[in-house]
C-alpha distance (Angstrom), angle and dihedral (degrees) to the residues before:
residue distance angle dihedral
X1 . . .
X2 3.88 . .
X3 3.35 98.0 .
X4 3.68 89.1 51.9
X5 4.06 87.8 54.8
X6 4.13 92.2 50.9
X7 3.57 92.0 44.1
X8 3.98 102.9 143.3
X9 3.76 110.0 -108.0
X10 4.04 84.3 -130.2
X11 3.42 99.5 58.0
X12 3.83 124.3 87.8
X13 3.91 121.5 -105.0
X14 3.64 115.2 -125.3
X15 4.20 118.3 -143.7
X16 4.11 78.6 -115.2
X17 3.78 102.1 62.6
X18 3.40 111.6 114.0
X19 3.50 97.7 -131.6
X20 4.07 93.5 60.9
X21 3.93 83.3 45.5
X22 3.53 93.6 60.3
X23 3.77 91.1 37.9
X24 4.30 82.4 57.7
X25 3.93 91.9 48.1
X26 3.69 95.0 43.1
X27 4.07 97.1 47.0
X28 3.77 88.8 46.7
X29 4.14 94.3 45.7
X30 3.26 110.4 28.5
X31 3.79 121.1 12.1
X32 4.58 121.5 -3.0
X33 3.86 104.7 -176.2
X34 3.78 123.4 58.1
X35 3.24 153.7 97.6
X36 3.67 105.9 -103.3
X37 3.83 106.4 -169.9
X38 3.96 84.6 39.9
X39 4.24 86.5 51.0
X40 4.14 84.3 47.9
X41 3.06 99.6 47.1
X42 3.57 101.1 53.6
X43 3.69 96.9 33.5
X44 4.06 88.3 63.7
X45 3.80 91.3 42.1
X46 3.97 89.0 57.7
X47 3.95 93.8 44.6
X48 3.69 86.6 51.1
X49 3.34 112.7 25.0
X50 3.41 127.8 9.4
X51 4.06 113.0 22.2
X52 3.36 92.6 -175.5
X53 3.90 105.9 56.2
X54 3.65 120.8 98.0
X55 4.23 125.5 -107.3
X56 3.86 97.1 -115.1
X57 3.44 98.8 -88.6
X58 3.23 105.6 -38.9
X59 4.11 134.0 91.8
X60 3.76 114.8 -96.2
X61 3.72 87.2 -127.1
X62 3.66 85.5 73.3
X63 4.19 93.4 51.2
X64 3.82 90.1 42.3
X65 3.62 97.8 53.2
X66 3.59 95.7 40.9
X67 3.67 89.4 58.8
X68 4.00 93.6 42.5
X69 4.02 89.4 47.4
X70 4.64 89.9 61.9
X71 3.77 106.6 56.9
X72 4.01 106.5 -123.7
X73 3.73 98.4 5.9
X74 4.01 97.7 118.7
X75 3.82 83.7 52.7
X76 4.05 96.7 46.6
X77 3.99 85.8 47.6
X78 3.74 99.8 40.9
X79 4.17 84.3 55.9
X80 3.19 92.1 39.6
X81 3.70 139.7 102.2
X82 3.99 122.9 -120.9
X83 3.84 91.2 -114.1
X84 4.03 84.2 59.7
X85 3.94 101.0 44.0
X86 4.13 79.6 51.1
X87 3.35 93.5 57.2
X88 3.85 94.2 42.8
X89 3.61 86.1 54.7
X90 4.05 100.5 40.1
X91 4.23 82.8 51.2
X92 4.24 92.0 50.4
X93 4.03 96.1 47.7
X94 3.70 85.5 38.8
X95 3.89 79.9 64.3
X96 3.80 97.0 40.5
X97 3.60 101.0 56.1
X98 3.61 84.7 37.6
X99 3.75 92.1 68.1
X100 3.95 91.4 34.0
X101 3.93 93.0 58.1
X102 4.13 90.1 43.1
X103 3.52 89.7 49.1
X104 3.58 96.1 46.6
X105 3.55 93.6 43.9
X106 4.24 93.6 61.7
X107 3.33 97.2 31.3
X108 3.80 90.1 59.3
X109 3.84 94.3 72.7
X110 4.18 97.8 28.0
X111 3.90 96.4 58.8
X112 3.52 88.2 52.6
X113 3.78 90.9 58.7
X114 3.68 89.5 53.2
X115 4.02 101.7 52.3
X116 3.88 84.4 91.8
X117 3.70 140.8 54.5
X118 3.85 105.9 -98.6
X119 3.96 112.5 -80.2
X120 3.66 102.9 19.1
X121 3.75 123.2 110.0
X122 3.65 117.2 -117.3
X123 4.48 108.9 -110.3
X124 4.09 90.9 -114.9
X125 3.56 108.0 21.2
X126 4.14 105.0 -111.9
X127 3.88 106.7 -143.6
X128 4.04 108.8 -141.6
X129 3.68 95.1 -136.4
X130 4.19 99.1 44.1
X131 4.03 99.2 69.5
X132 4.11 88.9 171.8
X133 3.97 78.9 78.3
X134 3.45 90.7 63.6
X135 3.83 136.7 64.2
X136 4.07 114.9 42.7
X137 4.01 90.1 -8.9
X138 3.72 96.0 64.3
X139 3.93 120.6 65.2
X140 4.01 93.2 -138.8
X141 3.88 101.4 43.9
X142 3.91 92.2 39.4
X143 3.29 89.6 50.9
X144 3.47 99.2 58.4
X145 3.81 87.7 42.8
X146 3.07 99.9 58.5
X147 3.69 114.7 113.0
X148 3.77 129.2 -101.9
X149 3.75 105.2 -92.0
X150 3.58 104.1 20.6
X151 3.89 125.0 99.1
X152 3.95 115.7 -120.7
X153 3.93 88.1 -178.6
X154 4.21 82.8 63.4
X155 3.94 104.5 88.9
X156 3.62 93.5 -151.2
X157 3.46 95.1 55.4
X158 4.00 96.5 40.7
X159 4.01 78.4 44.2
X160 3.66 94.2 55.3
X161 4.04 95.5 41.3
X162 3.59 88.8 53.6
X163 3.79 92.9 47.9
X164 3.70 96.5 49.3
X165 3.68 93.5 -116.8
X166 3.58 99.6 118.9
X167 3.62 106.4 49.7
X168 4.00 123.7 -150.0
X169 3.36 121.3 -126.7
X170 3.91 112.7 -145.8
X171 3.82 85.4 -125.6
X172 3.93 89.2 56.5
X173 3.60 91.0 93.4
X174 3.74 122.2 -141.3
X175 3.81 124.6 -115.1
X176 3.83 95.7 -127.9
X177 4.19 83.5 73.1
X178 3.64 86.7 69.8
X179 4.07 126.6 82.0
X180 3.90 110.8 -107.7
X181 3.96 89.3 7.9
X182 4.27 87.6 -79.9
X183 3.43 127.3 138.7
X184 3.59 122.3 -166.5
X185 3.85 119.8 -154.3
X186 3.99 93.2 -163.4
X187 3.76 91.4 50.3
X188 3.66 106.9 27.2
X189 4.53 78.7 178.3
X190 3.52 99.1 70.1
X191 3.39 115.5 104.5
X192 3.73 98.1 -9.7
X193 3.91 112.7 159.2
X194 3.91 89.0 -0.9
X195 4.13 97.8 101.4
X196 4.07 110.9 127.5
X197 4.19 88.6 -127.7
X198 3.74 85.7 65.9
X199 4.11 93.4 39.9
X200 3.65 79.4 56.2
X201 3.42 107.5 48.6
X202 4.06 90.3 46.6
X203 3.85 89.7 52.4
X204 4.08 91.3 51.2
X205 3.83 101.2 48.6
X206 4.10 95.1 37.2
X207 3.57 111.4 31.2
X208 3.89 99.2 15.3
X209 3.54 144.6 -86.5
X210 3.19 97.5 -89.3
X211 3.81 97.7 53.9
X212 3.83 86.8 71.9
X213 3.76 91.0 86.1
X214 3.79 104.3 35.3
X215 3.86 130.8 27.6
X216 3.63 119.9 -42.0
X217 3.81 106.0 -102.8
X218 4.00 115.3 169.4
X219 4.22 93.8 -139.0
X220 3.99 118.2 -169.7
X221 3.37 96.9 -88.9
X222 3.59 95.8 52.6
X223 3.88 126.7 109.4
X224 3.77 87.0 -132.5
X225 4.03 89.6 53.2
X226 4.00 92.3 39.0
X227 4.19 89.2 58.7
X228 3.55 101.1 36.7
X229 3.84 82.8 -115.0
X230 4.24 105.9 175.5
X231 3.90 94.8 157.1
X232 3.95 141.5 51.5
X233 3.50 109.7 -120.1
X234 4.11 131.2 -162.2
X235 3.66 93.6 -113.3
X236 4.31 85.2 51.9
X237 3.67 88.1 50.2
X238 3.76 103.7 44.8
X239 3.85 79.1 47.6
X240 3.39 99.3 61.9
X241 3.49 94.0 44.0
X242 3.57 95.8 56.3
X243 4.10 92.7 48.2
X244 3.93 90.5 45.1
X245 4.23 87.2 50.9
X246 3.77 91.1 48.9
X247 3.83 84.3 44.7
X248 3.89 94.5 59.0
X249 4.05 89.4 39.7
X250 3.84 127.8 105.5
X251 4.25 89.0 -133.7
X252 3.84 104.3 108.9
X253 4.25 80.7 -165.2
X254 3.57 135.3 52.6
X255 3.46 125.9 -143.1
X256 3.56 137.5 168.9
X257 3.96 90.0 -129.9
X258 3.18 101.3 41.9
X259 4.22 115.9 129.9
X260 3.70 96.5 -161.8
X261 4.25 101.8 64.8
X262 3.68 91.1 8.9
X263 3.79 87.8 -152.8
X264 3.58 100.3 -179.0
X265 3.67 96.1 46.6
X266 3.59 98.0 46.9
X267 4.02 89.6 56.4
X268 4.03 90.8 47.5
X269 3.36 80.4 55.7
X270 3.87 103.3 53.6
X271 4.05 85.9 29.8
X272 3.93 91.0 55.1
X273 4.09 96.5 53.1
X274 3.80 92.1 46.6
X275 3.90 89.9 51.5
X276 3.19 103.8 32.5
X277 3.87 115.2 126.2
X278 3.57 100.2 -141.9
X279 3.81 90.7 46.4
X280 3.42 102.4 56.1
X281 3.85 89.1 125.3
X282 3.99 130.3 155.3
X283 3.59 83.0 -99.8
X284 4.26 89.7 69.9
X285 3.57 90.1 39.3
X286 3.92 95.8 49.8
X287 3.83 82.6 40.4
X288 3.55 99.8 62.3
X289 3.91 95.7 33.1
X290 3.99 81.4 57.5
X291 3.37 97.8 57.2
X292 4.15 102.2 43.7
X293 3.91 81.0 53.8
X294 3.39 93.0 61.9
X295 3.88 95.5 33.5
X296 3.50 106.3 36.0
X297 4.36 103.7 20.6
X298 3.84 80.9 173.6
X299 3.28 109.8 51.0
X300 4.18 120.4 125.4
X301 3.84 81.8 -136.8
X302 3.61 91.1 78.7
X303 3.64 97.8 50.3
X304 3.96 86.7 76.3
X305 3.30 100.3 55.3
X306 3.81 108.9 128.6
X307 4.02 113.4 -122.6
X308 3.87 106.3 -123.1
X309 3.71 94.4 -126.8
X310 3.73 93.3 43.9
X311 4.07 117.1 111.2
X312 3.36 86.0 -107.4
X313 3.34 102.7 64.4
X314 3.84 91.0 44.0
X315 3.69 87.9 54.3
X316 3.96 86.0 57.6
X317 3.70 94.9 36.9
X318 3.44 88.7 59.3
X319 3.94 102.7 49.5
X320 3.81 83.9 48.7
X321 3.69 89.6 62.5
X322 3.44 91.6 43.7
């Protein structure tokens, strides 16, 4: 670890220092798009300096536990000079946009394989390496794009998706979020972030690719195993969401900017309801308990889940009502 925090500025980081490993754990977990030396930077100035000016853009959650997640960071940074908390930075986005191009990059050609029930032929073969077939120009992926509320089966309004002329909102979410590709208008909750495409694409970039068929099992080599990872966690999810949209899209790039898939906005977006203080409902909580079941069967997390008709949960339903 220290030699990983004294690494000369000059000299080139490997995929293998354990500063750009973190930086691939942390963008995948916890928070994908930022600027890290930017995030630094600030987040030392206002522990220092000025308490009362903002993080860049981003919560100071996000600074604080990126600094509580690396073992002596804070103090390597607070003694450090601004040359070195740049390079600390530059070496943990190196890592996460690392892990978000390799992730991209096979997931590209393995959610395609799952748009269909095993052994059927897709209507309109999609070739892996030609992504403008995708998106609103292929039945399948437009389909499952197509936002919550809006009929895909309509041909004016697959027409006018497919043309451009009715534009998506990032916060128009898609219908592959939703469990059995259903959306329901009267209870826009049920079966939110519970759609087998996403179960699947959490499976093949944290417990392996080949877990997606067979039993989740985190094995060695797995990013799950390599973190000591034993729950799903909001950042994971809205993660996965994002990678399995730009999956589905017809943009053979991604980009932070970009106004067609509107990437980063779309995982604020998913990011922003999970964490949101005033929503932190059963729902969340039944959410995420959901999804370490199915990712993690094992985990010692579970064991304290509270039984719904235990006095417990009385105790809180109660005080909620209150």
């Amino acid at each position: 670890m220290d030699s990983a925090l004294h690494l000369s500025p000059r000299k080139k980081a490997t995929s293998s220092n354990p500063l750009v490993l973190h930086g691939r754990h942390f963008g995948r977990t916890v928070f994908a798009l930022c600027n890290y030396p930017a995030l630094l930077t600030s987040g030392i100035l206002r522990l220092e300096d000025l308490q009362d000016t903002p993080i860049e853009d981003y919560p100071a959650e996000v600074f604080m536990e990126l600094v509580e997640s690396y073992p002596g960071l804070l103090d390597h940074l607070t003694n450090g000079d601004d040359e070195d908390i740049t390079h600390v930075g530059e070496l943990m986005g190196k890592g996460a946009s690392g892990a978000r191009g390799d992730d991209m990059k096979t997931l590209k050609s393995a959610v395609l394989e799952w748009l269909v029930l095993r052994g059927q032929a897709v209507i309109l073969p999609l070739a892996q390496n030609i992504k403008s077939d995708c998106g609103f120009n292929h039945e399948v992926t437009g389909a499952l794009l197509c936002p919550a509320g809006l009929d895909w089966s309509n041909a004016e309004t697959k027409q006018s998706l497919k043309s451009g002329e009715t534009t998506v909102r990032s916060d128009q979410w898609p219908m592959f979020l939703y469990a059995g590709y259903v959306y329901d208008s009267e209870d826009p909750w049920k079966g939110l972030l519970r759609s087998e495409i996403l179960i699947f694409g959490f499976k093949h970039v944290f417990t392996s690719p080949s877990s997606v068929d067979k039993e989740p099992k985190a094995t060695h080599s797995s990013n799950a195993y390599l973190h000591s990872m034993k729950t799903v966690t909001k950042g994971s999810l809205a993660y996965i969401a994002m990678q399995v949209r730009f999956s589905l899209s017809s943009s053979s790039v991604f980009s932070r900017t970009d106004t067609v898939t509107d990437s980063e906005n779309f995982y604020h977006s998913i990011l922003d309801l999970l964490e949101d203080p005033e929503e932190k409902s059963q729902e969340v909580i039944d959410l995420m308990m959901w999804w370490t079941r199915r990712i993690f069967p094992n985990s010692s997390s579970l064991q304290r889940g509270v039984s719904k008709n235990s006095a417990l949960a009385k105790i809180w339903e109660k005080r909620a009502a209150l």
